[in-house]
Backbone bond lengths (Angstrom), bond angles and torsions (degrees), N, CA, C in turn:
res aa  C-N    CA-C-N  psi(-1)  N-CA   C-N-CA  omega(-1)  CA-C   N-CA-C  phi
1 X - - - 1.453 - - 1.532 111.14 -
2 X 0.891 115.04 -61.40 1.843 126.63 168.84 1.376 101.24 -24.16
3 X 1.875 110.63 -80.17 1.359 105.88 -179.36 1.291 137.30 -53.06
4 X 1.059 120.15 -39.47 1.836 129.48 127.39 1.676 116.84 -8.96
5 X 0.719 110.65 -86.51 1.685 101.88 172.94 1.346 118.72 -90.82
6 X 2.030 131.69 36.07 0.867 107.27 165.75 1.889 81.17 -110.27
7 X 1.472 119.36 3.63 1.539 119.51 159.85 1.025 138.07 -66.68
8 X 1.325 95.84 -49.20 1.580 120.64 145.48 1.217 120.69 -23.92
9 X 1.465 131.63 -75.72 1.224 145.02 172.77 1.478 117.58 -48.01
10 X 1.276 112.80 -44.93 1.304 119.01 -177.17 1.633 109.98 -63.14
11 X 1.384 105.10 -47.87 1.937 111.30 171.47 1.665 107.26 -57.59
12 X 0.856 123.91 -26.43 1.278 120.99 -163.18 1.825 92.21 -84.06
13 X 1.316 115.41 -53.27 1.050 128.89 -157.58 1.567 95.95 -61.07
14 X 1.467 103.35 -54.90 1.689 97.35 -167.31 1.709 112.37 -68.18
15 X 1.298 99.45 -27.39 1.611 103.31 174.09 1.604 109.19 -54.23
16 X 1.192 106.96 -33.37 1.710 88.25 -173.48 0.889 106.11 -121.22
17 X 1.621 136.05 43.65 1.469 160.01 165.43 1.999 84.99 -97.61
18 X 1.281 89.00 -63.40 1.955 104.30 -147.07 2.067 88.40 -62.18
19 X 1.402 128.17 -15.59 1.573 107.28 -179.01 1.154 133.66 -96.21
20 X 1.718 105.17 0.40 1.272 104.37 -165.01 1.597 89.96 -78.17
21 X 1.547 114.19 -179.58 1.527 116.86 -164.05 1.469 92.92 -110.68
22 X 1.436 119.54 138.24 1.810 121.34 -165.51 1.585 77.34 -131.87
23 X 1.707 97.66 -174.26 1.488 120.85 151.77 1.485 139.57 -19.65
24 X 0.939 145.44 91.30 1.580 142.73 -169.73 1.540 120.49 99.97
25 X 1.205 104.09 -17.37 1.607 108.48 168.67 1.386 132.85 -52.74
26 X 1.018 132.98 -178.58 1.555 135.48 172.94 1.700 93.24 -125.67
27 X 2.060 76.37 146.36 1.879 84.30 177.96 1.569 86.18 -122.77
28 X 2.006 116.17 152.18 1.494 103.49 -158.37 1.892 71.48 -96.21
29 X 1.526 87.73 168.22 1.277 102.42 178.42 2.057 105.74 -71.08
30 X 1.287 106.76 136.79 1.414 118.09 -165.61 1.680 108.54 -134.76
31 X 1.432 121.69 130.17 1.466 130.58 168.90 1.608 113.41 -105.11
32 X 1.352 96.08 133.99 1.401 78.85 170.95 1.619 90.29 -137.31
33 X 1.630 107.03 -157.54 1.376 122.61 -165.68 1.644 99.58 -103.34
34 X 1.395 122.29 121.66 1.471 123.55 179.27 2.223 96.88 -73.39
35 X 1.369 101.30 166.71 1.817 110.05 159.33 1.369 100.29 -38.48
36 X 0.775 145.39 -26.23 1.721 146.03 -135.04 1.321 97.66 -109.35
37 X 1.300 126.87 -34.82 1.414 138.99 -124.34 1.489 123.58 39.58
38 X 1.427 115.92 66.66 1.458 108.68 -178.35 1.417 92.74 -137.93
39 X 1.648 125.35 -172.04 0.850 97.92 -143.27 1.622 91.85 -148.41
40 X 1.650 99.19 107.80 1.491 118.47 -173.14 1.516 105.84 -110.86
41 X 0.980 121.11 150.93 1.704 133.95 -144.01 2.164 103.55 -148.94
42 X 1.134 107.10 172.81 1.587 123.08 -177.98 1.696 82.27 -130.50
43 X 1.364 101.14 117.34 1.766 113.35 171.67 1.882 104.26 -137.18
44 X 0.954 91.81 -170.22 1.526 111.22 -153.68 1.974 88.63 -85.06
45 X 1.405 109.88 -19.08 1.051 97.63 162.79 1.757 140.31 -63.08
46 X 1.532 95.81 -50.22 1.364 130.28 163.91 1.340 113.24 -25.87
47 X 1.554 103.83 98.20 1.397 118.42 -177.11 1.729 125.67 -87.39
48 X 2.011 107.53 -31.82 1.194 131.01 176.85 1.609 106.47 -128.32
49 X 1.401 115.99 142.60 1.221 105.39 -170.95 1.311 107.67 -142.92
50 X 1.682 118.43 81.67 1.370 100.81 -149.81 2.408 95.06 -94.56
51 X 1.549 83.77 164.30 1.647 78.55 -163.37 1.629 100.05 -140.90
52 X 0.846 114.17 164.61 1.715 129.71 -171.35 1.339 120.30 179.34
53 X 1.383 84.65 125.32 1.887 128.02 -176.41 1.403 119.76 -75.43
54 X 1.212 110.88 -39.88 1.604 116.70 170.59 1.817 101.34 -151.82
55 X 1.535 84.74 -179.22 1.448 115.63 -176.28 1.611 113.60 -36.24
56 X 1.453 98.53 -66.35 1.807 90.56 176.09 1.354 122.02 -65.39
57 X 1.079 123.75 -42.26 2.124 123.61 151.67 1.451 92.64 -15.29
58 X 1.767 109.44 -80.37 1.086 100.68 -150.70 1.620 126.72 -58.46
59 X 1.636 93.89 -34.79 1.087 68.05 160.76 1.809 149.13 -136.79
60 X 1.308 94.82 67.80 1.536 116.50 170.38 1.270 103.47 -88.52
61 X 1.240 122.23 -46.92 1.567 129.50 178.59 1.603 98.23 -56.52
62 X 1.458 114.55 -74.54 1.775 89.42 -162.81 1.809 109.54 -65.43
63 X 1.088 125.53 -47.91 1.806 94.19 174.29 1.320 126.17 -43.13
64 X 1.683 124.48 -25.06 1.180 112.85 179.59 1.520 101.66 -90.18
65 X 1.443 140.45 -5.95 1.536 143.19 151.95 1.615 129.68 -57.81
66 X 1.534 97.55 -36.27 1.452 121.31 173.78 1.763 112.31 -79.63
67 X 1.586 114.31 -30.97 1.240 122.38 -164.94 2.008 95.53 -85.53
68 X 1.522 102.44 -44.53 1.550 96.06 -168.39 1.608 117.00 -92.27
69 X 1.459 98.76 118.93 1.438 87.08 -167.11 1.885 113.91 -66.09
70 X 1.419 104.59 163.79 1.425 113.84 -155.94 1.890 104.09 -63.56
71 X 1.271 103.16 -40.76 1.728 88.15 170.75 1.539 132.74 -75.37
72 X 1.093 107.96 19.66 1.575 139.66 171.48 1.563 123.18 -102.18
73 X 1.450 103.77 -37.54 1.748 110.81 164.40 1.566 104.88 -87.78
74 X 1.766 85.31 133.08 1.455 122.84 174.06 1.450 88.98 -42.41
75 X 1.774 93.42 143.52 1.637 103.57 174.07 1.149 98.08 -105.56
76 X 2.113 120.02 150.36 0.802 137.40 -103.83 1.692 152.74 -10.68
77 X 1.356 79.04 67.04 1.543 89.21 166.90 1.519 121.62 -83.86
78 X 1.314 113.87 150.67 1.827 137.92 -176.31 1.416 83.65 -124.04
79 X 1.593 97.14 145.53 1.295 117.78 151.45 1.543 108.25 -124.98
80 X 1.394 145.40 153.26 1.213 136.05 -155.14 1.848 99.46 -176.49
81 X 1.517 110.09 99.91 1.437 117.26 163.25 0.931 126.18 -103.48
82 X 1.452 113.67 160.20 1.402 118.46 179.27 1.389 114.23 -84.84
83 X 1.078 146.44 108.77 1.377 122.39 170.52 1.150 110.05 -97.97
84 X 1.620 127.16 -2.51 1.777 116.17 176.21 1.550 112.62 -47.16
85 X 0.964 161.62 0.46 1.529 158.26 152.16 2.107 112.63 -66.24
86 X 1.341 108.02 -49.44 1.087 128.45 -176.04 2.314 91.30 -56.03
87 X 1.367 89.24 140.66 1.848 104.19 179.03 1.787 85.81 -78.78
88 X 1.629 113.67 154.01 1.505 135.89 -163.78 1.129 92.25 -61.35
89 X 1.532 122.24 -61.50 1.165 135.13 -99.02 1.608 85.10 -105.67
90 X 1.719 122.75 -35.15 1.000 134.02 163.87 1.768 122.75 -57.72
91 X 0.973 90.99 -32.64 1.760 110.11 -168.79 1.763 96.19 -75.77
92 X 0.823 94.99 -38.23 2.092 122.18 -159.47 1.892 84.76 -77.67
93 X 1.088 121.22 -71.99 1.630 128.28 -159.67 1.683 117.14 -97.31
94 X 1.118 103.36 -28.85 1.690 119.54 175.96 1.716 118.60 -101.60
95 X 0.950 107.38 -101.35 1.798 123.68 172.34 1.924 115.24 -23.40
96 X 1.504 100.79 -54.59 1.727 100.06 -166.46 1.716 97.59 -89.18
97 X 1.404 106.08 -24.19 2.232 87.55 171.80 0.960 106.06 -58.84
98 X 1.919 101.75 -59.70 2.241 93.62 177.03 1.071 141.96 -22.20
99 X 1.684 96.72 -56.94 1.330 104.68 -174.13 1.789 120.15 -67.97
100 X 1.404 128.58 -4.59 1.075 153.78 -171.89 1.422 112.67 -85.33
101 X 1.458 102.83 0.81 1.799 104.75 -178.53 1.248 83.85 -118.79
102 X 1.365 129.86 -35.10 1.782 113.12 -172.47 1.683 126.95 -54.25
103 X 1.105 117.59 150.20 1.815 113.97 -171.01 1.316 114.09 -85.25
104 X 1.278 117.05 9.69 1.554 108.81 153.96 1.662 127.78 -126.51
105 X 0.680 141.19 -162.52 1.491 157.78 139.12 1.276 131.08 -45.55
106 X 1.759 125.02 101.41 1.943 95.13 165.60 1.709 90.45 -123.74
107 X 1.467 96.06 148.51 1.375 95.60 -176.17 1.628 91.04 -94.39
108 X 1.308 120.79 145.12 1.776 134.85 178.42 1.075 109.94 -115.15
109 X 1.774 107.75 138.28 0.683 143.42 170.68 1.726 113.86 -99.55
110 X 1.144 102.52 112.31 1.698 100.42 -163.64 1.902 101.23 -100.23
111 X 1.519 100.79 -29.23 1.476 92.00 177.20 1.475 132.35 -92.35
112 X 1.791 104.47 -20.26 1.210 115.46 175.68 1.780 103.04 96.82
113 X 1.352 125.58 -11.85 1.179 120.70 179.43 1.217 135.03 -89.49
114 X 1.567 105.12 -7.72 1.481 116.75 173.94 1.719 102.62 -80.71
115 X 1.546 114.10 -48.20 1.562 110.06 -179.39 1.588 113.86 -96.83
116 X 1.507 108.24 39.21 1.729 96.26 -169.19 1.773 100.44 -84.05
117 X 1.628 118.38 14.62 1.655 92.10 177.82 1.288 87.89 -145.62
118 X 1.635 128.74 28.95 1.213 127.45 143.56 1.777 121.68 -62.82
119 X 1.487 128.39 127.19 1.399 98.10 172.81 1.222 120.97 -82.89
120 X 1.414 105.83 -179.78 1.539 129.48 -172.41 1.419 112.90 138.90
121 X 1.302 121.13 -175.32 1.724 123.36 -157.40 1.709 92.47 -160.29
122 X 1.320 117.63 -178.57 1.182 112.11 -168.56 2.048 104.07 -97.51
123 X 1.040 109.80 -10.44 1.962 122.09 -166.63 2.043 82.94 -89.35
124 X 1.021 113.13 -38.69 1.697 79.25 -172.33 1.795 96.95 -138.25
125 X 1.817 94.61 -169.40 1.530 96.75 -172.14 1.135 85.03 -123.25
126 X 1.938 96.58 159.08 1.106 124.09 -179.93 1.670 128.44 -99.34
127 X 1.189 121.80 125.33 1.313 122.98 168.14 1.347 126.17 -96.15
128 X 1.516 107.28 123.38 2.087 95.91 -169.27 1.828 76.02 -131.11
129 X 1.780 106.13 123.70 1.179 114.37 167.30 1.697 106.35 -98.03
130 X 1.161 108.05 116.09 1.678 114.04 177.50 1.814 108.16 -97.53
131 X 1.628 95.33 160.50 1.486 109.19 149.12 1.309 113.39 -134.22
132 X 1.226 133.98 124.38 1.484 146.19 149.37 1.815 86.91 72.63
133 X 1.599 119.53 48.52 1.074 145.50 157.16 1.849 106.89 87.91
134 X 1.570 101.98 -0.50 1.586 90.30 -170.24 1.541 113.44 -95.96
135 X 1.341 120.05 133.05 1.447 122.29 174.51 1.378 125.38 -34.11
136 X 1.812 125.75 102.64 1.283 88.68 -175.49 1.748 97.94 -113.42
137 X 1.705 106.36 -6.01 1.709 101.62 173.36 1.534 102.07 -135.76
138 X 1.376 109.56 166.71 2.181 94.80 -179.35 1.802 63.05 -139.44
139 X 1.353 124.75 144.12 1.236 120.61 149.57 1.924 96.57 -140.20
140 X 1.578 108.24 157.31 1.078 111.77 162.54 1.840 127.25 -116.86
141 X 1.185 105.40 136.78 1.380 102.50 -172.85 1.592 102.49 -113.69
142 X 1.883 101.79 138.50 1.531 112.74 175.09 1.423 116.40 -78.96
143 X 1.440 120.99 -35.35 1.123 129.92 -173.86 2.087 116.44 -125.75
144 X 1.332 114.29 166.14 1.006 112.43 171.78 1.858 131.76 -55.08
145 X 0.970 74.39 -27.86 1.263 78.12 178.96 1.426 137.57 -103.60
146 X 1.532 92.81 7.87 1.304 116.83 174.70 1.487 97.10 -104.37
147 X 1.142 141.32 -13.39 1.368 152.34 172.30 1.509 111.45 -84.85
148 X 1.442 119.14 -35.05 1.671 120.27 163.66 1.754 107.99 -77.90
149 X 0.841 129.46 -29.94 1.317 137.25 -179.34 1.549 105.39 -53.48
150 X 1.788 106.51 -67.21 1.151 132.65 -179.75 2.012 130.35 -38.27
151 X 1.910 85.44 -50.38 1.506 113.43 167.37 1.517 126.41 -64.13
152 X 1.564 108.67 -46.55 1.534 118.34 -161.38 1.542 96.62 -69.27
């Protein structure tokens, strides 16, 4: 019985080792809803794809968005967070007005199911450099400036 569910465990384990999205993969093309409610997407164009899981992701990415001026960021870049962790009601009255003064775009993810096998963690942001949608780097940055480093 033991060995039985220490097999068990192991399938489970590698199953959700083997989905997150790494190196060489394909990401399917995805729309979501910008602060704005409009409607910014990951396409075959999408060269930088920066992404965030929680609060500090988010925000390492916008100081290092606010810090680099815009003819300096790689063209086509996405930025794309998760906010499914964040409470509605906060997201709804607090979080998405804010974000409505910032000078770019994040397209949201309110349920978490469109990016649930993108990586990243909630302490930093993620960088996935694509071509014609396929993974060719995932790096994560702790700080801003390891996130301008990363981009330029």
């Amino acid at each position: 019985m033991k060995a039985l569910v220490f097999v068990l465990s192991l399938l489970v384990f590698s199953s959700a080792q083997a989905t997150t999205i790494t190196v060489g993969d394909t990401l399917q093309v995805v729309d979501f809803q910008d602060q704005h409610e409009q409607s910014l997407g990951v396409s075959a164009d999408t060269k930088v794809l920066l992404f965030s899981r929680g609060m500090k992701g988010g925000d390492i990415i916008k100081e290092a968005l606010e810090t680099l001026p815009e003819a300096k960021q790689p063209a086509h870049l996405v930025y794309i967070a998760d906010i499914s962790g964040m409470p509605s009601l906060i997201a709804k009255f607090v979080a998405v007005p804010q974000m409505k003064d910032l000078p770019f775009n994040i397209g949201l993810d309110r349920e978490g199911e469109q990016t649930k096998l993108w990586p990243g963690d909630k302490e930093t942001a993620t960088v996935i450099k694509l071509e014609q949608l396929k993974v060719m780097s995932v790096t994560q940055a702790a700080t801003a400036s390891e996130l301008v480093d990363v981009i330029k």
